[in-house]
C-alpha positions in Angstrom: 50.7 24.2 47.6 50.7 27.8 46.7 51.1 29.2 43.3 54.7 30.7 43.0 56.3 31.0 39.2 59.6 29.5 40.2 58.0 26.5 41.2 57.0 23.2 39.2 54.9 20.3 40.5 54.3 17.0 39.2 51.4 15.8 41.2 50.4 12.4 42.1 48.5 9.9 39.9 46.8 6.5 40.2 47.2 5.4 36.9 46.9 7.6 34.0 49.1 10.6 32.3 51.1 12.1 34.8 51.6 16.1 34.6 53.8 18.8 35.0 52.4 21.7 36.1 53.5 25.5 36.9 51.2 27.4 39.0 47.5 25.9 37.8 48.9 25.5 34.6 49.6 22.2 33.2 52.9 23.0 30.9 53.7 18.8 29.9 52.0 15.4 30.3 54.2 11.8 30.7 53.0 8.3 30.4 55.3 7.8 33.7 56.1 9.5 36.9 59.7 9.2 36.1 58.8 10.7 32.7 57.5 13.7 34.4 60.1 14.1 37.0 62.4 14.4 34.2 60.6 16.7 32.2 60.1 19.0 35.6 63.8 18.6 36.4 64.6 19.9 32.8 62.3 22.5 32.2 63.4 23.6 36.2 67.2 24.3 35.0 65.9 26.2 31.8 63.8 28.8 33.6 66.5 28.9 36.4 69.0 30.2 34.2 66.4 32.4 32.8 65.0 33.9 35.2 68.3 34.1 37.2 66.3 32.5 40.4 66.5 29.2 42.0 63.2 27.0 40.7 61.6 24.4 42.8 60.0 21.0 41.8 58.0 19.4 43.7 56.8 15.6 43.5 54.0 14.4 45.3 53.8 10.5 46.7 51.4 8.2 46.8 50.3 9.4 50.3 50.4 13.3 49.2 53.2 14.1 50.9 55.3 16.8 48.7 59.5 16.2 48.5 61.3 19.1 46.4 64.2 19.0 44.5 65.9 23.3 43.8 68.1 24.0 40.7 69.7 27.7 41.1 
């Protein structure tokens, strides 16, 4: 995925912490995926109504396949 700053990804992770990054910048780390997601989905509306711009997250799966979720 390219590096965009209105974009957030958590990637993928068999076992271990699972992150929240922005750009190549891991900004949070989560015991759980659904940890992460939620700390992405948070952090997404924050900078949204900051930066007046819609933010992306993007999840990755298990077979690196990427879904996103947009907050404006």
């Amino acid at each position: 995925m390219t590096p965009d700053p209105s974009q957030l990804f958590v990637p993928y992770v068999a076992g271990g912490h699972w992150v929240v990054r922005r750009s190549r910048v891991v900004i949070s780390t989560h015991g759980t995926r659904d940890e992460a997601i939620l700390a992405a989905k948070e952090r997404a509306r924050d900078l949204a109504s900051r930066m007046d711009d819609p933010m992306r997250v993007h999840v990755q799966d298990e077979h690196g396949a990427w879904d996103e979720i947009s907050w404006r």
